[in-house]
C-alpha positions as CSV (number, residue, x, y, z in Angstrom):
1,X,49.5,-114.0,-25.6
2,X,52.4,-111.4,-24.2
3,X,49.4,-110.4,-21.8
4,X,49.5,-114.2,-20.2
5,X,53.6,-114.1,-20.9
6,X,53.3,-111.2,-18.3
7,X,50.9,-112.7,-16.2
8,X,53.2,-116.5,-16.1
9,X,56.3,-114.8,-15.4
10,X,54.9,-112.7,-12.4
11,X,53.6,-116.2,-11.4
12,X,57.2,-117.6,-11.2
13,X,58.7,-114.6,-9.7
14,X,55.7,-115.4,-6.7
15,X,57.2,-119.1,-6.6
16,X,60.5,-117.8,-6.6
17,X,60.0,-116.2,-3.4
18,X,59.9,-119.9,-1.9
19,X,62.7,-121.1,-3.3
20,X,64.8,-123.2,-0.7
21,X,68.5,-124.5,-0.6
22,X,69.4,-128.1,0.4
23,X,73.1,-127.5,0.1
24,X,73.6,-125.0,3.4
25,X,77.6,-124.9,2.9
26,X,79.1,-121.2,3.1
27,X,81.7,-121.7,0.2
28,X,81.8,-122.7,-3.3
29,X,77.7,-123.2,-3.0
30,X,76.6,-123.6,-7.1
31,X,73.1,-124.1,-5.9
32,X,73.2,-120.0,-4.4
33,X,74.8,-119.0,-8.0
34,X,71.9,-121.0,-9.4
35,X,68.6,-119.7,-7.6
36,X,70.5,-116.0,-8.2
37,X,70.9,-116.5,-11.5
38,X,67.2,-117.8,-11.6
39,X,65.7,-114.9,-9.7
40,X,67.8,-111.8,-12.2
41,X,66.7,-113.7,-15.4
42,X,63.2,-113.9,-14.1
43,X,63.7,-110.0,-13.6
44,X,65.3,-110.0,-17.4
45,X,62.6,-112.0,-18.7
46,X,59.5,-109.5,-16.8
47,X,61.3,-106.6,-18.0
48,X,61.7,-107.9,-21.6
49,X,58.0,-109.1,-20.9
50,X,56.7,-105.8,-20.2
51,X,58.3,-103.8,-22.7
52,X,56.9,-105.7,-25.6
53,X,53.4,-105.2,-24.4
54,X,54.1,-101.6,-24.2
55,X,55.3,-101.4,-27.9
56,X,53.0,-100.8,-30.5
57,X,55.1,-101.5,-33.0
58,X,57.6,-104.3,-35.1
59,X,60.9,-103.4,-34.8
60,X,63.8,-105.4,-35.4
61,X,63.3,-108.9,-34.3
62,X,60.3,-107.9,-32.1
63,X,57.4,-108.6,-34.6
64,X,53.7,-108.1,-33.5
65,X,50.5,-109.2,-35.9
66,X,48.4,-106.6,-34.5
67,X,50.8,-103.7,-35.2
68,X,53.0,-104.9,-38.8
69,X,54.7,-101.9,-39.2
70,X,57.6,-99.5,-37.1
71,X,56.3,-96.3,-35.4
72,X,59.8,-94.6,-35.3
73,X,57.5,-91.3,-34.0
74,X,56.0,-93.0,-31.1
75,X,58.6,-95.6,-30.1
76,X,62.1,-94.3,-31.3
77,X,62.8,-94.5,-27.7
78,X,64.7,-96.8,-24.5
79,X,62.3,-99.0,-22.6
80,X,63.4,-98.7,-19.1
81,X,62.0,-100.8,-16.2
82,X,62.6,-100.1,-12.2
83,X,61.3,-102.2,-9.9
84,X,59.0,-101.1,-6.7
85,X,57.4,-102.9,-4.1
86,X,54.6,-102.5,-6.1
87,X,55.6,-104.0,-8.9
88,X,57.8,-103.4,-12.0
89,X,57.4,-99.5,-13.4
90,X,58.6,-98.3,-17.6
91,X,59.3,-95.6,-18.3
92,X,61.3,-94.4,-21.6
93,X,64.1,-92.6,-22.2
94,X,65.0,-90.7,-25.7
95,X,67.4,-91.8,-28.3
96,X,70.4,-89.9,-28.4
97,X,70.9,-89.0,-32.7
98,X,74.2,-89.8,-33.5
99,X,75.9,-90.0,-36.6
100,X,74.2,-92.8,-37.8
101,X,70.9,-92.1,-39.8
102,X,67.6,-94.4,-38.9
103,X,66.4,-97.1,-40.7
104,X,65.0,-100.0,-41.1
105,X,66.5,-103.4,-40.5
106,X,66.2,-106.3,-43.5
107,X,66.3,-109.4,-41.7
């Protein structure tokens, strides 16, 4: 299902190419703010989209059937996404150890 969650959102992001504005006025124009707003959550949602795919893993509130259990060796890490005229890229970046000890979070 994250698969076709991946697959929708990139769908949208395609429609949101053709998103038009009736209200043409230069100042205090809510309907710019709104198609904005629309276009970075729809790169918030891909990213977030993405990322879960990637992890192999349940940590915190991100909970997958097919992996139960934390890999703190293969995912103790940042999921970072850039975006290309290709399409969106992760990469990861390590967790910087700070005074704080891991562990596991009882929800």
């Amino acid at each position: 299902s994250m698969r076709a969650t991946v697959d929708t959102i990139a769908q949208l992001k395609g429609r949101y190419a053709d998103v038009g504005l009736s209200d043409q006025s230069a100042i205090f124009n809510t309907e710019v703010v709104q198609a904005l707003e629309l276009g970075n959550m729809l790169d918030v949602a891909e990213s977030v989209a993405i990322s879960a795919l990637a992890r192999r893993e349940s940590r915190g509130a991100h909970t997958r059937t097919d992996f139960p259990t934390r890999d703190d060796s293969g995912f103790w890490k940042h999921s970072i996404v850039k975006f290309a005229p290709d399409g969106p890229r992760l990469s990861y970046k390590p967790v910087a150890k700070t005074r704080w000890e891991l562990e596991e979070r009882k929800y």
